[in-house]
C-alpha positions in Angstrom: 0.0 0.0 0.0 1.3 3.1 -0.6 0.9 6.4 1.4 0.5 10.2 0.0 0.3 13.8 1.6 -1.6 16.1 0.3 0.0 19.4 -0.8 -1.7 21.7 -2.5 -3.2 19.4 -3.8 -0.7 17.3 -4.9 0.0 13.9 -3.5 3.4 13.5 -1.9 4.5 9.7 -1.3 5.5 8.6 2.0 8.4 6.6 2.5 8.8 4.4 5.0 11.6 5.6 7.6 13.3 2.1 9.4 13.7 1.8 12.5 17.5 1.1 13.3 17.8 -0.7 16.2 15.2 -2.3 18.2 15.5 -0.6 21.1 14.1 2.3 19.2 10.9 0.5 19.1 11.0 -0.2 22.5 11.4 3.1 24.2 8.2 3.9 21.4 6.2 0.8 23.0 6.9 1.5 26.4 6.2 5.2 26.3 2.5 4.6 24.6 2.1 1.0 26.5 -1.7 2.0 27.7 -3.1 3.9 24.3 -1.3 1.0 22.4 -1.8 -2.1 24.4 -3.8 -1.0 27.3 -1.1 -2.4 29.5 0.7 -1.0 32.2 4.4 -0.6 32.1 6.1 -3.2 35.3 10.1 -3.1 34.1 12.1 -2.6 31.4 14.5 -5.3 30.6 13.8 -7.3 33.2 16.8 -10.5 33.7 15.3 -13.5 35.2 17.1 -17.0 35.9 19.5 -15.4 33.2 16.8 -14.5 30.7 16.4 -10.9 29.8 12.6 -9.6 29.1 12.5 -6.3 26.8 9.3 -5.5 28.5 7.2 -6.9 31.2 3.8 -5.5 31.6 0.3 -6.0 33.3 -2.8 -5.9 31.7 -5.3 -4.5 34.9 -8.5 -5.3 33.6 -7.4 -9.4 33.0 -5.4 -9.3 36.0 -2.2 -11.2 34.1 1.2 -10.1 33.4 2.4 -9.6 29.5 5.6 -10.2 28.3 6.7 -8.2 25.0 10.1 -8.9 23.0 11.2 -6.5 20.0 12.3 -8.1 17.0 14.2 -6.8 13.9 15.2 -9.8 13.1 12.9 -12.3 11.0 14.7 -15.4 11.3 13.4 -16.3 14.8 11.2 -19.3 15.9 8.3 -16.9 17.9 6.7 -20.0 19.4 9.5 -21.4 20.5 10.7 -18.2 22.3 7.2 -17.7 23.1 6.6 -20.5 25.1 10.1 -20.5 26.7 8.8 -17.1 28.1 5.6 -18.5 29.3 7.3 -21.1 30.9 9.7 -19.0 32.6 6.9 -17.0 34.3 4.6 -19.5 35.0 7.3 -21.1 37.0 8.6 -18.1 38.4 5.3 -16.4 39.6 6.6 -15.1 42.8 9.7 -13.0 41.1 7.1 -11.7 38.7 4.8 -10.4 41.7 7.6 -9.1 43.6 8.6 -7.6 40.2 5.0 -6.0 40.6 5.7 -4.6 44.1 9.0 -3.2 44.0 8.0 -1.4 41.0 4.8 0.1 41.3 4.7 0.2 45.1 1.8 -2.5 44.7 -0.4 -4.7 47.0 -0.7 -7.4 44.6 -0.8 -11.0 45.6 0.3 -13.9 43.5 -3.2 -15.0 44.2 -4.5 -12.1 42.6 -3.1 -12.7 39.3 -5.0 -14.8 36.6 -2.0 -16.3 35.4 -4.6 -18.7 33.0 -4.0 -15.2 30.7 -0.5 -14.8 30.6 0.5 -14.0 27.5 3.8 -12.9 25.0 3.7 -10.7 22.5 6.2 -10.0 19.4 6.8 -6.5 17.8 8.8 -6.0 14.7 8.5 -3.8 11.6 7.2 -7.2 10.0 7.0 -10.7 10.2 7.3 -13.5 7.4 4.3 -15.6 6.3 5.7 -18.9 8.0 5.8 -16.8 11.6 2.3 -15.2 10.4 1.3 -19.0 10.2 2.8 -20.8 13.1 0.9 -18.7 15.3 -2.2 -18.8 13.8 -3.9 -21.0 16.4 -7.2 -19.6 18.6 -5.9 -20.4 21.6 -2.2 -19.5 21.8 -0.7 -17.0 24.2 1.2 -15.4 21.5 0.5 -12.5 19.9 2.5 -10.6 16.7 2.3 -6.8 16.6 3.8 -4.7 13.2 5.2 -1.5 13.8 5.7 1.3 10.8 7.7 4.5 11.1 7.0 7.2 8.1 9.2 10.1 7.0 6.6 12.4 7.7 6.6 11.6 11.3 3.3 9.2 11.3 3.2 5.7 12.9 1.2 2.7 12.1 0.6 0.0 14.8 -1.0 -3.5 13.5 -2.1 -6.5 15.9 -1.9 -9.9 13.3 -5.2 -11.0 13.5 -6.0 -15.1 13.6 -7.5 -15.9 10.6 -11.6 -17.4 11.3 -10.4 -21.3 10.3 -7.8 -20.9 13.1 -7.3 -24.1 15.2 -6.3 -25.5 18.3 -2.6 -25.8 19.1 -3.6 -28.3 22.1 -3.4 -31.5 19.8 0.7 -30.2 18.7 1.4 -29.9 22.2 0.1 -33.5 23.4 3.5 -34.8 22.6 5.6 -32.8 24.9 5.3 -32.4 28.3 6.3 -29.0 29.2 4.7 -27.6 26.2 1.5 -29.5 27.5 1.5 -28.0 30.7 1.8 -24.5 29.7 -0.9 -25.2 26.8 -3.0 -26.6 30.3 -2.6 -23.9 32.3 -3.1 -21.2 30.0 -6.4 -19.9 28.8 -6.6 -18.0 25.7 -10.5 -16.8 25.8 -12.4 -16.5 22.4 -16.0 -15.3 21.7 -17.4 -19.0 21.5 -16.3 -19.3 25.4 -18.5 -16.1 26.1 -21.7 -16.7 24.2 -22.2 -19.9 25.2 -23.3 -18.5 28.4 -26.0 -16.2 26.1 -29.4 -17.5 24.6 -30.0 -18.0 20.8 -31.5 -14.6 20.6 -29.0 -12.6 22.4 -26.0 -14.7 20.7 -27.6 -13.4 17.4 -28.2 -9.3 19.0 -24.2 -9.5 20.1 -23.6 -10.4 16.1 -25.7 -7.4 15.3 -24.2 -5.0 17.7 -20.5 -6.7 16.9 -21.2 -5.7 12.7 -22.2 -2.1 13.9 -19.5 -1.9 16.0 -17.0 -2.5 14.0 -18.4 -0.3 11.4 -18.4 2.4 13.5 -14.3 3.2 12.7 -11.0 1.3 10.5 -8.5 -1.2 12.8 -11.1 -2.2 15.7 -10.1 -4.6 17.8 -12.0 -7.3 19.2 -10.2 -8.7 22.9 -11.6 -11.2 24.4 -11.5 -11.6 27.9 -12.8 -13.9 30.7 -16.0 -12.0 31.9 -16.5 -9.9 28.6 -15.7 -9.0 25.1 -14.1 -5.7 24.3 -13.7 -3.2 21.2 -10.5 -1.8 21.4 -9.3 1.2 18.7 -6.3 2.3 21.1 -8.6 2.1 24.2 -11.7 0.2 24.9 -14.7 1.9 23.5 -17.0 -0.7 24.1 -17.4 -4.3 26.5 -20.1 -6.5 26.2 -21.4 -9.4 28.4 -23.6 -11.7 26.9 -26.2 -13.0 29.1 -29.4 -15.3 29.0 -31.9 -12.5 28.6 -29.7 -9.4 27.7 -26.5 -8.0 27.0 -24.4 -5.8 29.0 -22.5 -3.3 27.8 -20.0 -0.5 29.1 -19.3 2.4 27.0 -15.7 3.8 27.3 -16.0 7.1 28.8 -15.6 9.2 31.8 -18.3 9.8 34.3 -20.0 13.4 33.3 -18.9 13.3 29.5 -21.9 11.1 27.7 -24.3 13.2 25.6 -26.9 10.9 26.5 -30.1 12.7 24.8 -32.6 9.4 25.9 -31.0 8.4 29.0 -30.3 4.8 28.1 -27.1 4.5 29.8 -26.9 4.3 33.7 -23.5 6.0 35.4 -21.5 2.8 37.2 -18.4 4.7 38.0 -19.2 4.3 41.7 -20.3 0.7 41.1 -18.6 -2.3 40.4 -18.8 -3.7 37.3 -17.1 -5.9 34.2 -15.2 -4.1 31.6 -13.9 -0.6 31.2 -15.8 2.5 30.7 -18.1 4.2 33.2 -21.8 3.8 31.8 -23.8 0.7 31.3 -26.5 -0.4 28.5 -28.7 -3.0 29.2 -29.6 -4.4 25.9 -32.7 -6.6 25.0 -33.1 -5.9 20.7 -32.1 -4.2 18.5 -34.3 -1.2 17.5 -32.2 1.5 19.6 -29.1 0.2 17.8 -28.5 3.3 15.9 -29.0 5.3 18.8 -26.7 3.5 21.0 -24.0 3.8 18.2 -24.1 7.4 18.6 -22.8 6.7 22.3 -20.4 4.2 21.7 -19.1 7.1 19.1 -18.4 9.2 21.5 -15.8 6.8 22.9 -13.6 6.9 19.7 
């Protein structure tokens, strides 16, 4: 794809400007961890039982730790390194807590940690088709992130989506015990696991507030996590939890700030609740979908 400016205009092409070393993309990642990632930044090169970690991070609303390695170079094995990484922590959850502590002058327990969503992520300028595919399983604990520096200053940040005919990686991992445990203990959530606990006619209203969604803006994110499913573009903008007779869902914005003409949405921010984003939606059909667009809108 190629890129232009406009100048008077004119279209001007934009060149891709390289990044040179890789901990140029680090310092990038770690400065913008929470618009980015949503994480929050633990440590920077973090050693542990002689392994070094480029970034170790925690992702508040799952409640698990995130490791993230920078890569320039394509002629790596991700899942191999991957998994090593998962291992490490999931054997080392104590350092990784204490880690947590020391750090961000933090309560935190091991026991509060979900470590069932550990997970690793990769960021390089690019990735070749055979790393692309050996990750391209629904429920591994790896992700792949593309970074893109322009000459005219702009950046462009790309998750690798799974492709819809992903499978399992359990059955590859049935062979060898350490990758087996790992694969056991780790839970990588998709939306199957969620609307299972929905009826047939709200699993069918999430679809039609998913397609809306999504149309709302370009690059939106779908995370899945274990009480709800999020749409991410930088930030969440919208959770939903898909229920028997309803869906609930959390718009992403500040308490005060919803232009909120019907008064569909109920202010939680002094209530506990699932997902991010401080006013709720009870959903039931679909014929104020348009309307309730124009609030999840205002979270963009």
């Amino acid at each position: 794809m190629t890129i232009y400016a406009i100048k008077n205009n004119k279209l001007d092409e934009i060149h891709e400007a390289p990044f040179k070393l890789e901990r140029e993309i680090q310092e990038l990642f770690e400065a913008n961890l929470s618009e980015v990632m949503g994480l929050k930044l633990v440590r920077s090169e973090f050693t542990i039982k002689n392994k070094r970690i480029d970034t170790l991070a925690y992702d508040e609303q799952a409640k698990a730790f995130i490791i993230i390695e920078y890569k320039r170079d394509k002629n790596i094995s991700v899942v191999d390194q991957g998994f090593t990484y998962l291992g490490l922590m999931l054997e080392n959850k104590a350092d990784f807590v204490l880690e947590h502590q020391g750090q961000l002058a933090s309560a935190l327990k091991t026991a509060d940690v979900d470590w069932s969503q550990t997970r690793v992520a990769f960021v390089s300028p690019s990735f070749t088709d055979n790393q692309v595919q050996a990750t391209n399983f629904k429920d591994i604990a790896i992700e792949l992130w593309e970074v893109k520096r322009y000459t005219n200053g702009t950046v462009a940040i790309t998750p690798i989506k799974k492709s819809k005919s992903a499978t399992s990686i359990k059955p590859l991992t049935q062979q060898n015990t350490e990758l087996k445990a790992i694969a056991d203990e780790i839970k990588v959530y998709t939306e199957d696991d969620l609307l299972v606990f929905g009826s047939e006619e709200t699993r069918e209203l999430y679809y039609k507030f998913k397609d809306a969604i999504l149309n709302l803006a370009d690059d939106v994110q779908v995370i899945v996590n274990k009480q709800y499913i999020a749409f991410r573009k930088g930030s969440n903008i919208v959770c939903m939890n898909v229920q028997k007779k309803q869906i609930r869902m959390w718009i992403g914005v500040k308490s005060g700030t919803l232009d909120d003409a019907k008064g569909l949405a109920k202010d939680v921010s002094n209530v506990g609740h699932w997902g991010t984003g401080d006013y709720e939606v009870a959903v039931t059909n679909d014929k104020d979908l348009e309307y309730i667009m124009s609030l999840v809108k205002q979270a963009l």
